[in-house]
C-alpha positions, 0 to 999 in steps of 0.5 A, spaced: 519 505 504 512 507 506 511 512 512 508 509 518 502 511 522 505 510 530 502 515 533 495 515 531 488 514 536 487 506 538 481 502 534 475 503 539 472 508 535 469 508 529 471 515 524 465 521 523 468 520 516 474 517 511 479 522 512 486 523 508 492 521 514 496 526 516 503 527 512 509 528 515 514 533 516 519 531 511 518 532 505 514 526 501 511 524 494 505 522 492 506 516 494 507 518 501 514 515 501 519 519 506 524 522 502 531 526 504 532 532 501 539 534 500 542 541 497 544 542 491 550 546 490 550 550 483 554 554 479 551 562 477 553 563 470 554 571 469 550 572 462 557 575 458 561 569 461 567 568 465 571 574 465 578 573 460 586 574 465 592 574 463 599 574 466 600 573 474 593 576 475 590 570 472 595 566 476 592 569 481 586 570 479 587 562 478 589 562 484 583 564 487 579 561 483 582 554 487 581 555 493 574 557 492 573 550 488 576 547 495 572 550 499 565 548 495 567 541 494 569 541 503 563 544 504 559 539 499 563 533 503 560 536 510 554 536 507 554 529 505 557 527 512 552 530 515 546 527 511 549 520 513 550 522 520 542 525 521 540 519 516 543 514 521 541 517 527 535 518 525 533 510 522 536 508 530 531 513 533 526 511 529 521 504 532 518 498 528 512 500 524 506 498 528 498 498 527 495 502 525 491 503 530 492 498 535 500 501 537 501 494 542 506 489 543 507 486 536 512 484 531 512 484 523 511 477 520 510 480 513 513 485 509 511 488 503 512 495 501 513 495 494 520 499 492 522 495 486 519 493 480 516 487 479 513 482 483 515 479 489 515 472 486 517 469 493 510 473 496 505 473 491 502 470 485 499 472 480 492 469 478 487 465 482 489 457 482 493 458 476 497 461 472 498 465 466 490 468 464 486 464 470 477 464 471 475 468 477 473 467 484 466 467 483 465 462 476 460 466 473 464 474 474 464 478 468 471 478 469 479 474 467 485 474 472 490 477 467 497 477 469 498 483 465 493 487 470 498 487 476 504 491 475 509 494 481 512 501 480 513 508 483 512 504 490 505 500 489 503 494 488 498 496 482 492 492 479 487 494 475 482 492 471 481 494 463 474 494 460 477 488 455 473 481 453 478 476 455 477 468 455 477 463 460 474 457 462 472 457 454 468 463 455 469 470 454 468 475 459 467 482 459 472 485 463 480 483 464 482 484 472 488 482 476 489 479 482 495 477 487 496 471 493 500 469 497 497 462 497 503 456 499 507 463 500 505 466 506 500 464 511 498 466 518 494 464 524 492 471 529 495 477 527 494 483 525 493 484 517 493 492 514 494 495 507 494 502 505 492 503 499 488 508 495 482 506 491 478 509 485 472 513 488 467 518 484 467 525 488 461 522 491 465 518 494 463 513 491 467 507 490 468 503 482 468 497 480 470 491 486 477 492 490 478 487 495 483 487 500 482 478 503 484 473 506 482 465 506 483 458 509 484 452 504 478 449 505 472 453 504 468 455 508 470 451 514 477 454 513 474 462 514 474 467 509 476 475 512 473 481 507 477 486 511 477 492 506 471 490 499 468 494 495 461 492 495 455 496 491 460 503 491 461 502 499 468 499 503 464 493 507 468 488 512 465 481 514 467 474 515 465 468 513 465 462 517 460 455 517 455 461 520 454 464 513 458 471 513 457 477 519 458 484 518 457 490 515 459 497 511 461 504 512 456 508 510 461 514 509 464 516 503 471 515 502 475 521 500 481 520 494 488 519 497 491 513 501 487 510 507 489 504 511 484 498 511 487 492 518 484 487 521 486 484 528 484 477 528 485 475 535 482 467 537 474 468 537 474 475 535 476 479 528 476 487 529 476 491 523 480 498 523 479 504 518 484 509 517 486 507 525 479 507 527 474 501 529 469 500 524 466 493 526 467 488 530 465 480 529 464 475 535 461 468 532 463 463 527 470 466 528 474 461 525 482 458 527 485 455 520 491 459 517 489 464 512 493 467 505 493 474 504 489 476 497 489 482 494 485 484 487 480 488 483 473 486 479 467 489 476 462 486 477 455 490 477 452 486 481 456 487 487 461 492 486 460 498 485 460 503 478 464 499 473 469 504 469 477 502 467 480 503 476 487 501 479 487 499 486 493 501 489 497 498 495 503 501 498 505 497 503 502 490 505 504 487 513 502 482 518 504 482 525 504 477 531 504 479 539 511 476 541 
């Protein structure tokens, strides 16, 4: 389960950087999931071992000896009560995930926090327009949509992309990617759509190869198309694409290694796009109103991503919501 952001600044400013989200108080691992950590009871073992009794001194010493196992296992019972009871009182307390960004009145129409580990065949699917290995987006991209690339584990969606020719459309390519869709799962008209995620970035903070975090109508581009988070030439941009062409822009700061979210809020005749719980761009024209899949991938292509190298995209968690 990923932690979640409720409290941060609305998305009305744009952020001086990238910076890594705070973590909670709770302990956490790196995936930033919020753990409950219990004691543990041991036993301390003296290096000549336990000393030998015998006659009523060992009864005794029996005795003893059962009273203090008593007195543990009611001790560990208590713990554990305990832990149940701040546990339960704590997930009561605790309000629904909201935007990052945007803390208004919403609720959540889609949930994926990747806890299991496989793919959520009811959400997702794997490949563009088919199965098993498929062609890319863009026809002539270097890259195949190999089922292989996409894995969930440790809390993530995860999809990367191999330095591998692969063979599709009857023509090899240089590179095997992968990529998910909710296509024919899950759709959705207005609403706010985040991630967090952690892309592969050099020390520069230079972006690799070509992760993308997009939604889509069926047709094309009367339907829209909503980059919300792309690597494009070593940066993460965000643009629309509408009848009107495609609006909008980049950031020019680098992005840090870690977990960042990436959001838009699609509302009828604007989408707001929100960076780490900030705004970073805003769009007003050619604002489309058809619904839209989720899509999350990763390609290499020199021509617009960045520096190619072998790079996983990680994802966290995937949410929409919807004002009541």
């Amino acid at each position: 389960m990923a932690l979640d952001e409720r409290t941060m600044p609305g998305c009305a400013e744009r952020p001086a950087a990238f910076a890594t989200p705070s973590r909670s108080s709770v302990d956490a691992d790196a995936l930033g999931n919020a753990q409950t950590v219990i004691p543990r009871a041991g036993y301390v073992k003296s290096d000549d071992g336990p000393p030998k009794v015998s006659g009523d001194a060992g009864r005794q010493d029996r005795r003893h000896a059962g009273r203090g196992r008593g007195r543990l296992v009611v001790a560990l019972v208590l713990v554990l009560v305990a832990g149940g009871v701040l546990a339960a009182i704590a997930s009561r307390s605790l309000p629904p995930p909201v935007p990052n960004g945007d803390p208004g009145n919403w609720h959540v129409i889609f949930d994926d926090g990747f806890n299991g580990t496989s793919l959520d065949r009811a959400h997702w699917s794997t490949g563009w327009f088919g199965s098993g290995v498929t062609w890319p987006v863009n026809p002539n991209a270097p890259e195949c949509f190999d089922p292989r690339r996409v894995s969930v584990g440790g809390g993530s969606l995860n999809v990367s992309v191999a330095i591998k020719p692969e063979v599709c459309e009857a023509k090899t390519r240089r590179y095997s990617a992968g990529i998910v869709t909710s296509n024919g799962k899950f759709s959705y008209t207005y609403g706010f759509a985040q991630i967090r995620a952690r892309v592969a970035v050099s020390r520069s903070g230079v972006v690799y190869d070509w992760p993308s975090f997009w939604t889509a109508g069926q047709d094309w581009p009367a339907d829209g198309e909503d980059d919300i988070a792309e690597g494009l030439h070593g940066q993460l941009c965000w643009h629309f694409h509408s009848p009107l062409g495609a609006r909008g822009n980049c950031d020019t700061m680098p992005v840090t290694a870690g977990w960042h979210t990436f959001g838009s809020d699609w509302e009828p005749g604007s989408v707001t796009y929100c960076y780490d719980g900030r705004r970073v761009g805003r769009i007003i024209h050619g604002v489309t109103s058809a619904p839209m899949y989720l899509i999350l991938g990763i390609g290499a292509d020199p021509q617009y991503g960045g520096p190619s190298r072998a790079a996983t995209f990680r994802v966290d968690y995937v949410r929409v919501w919807q004002h009541p």
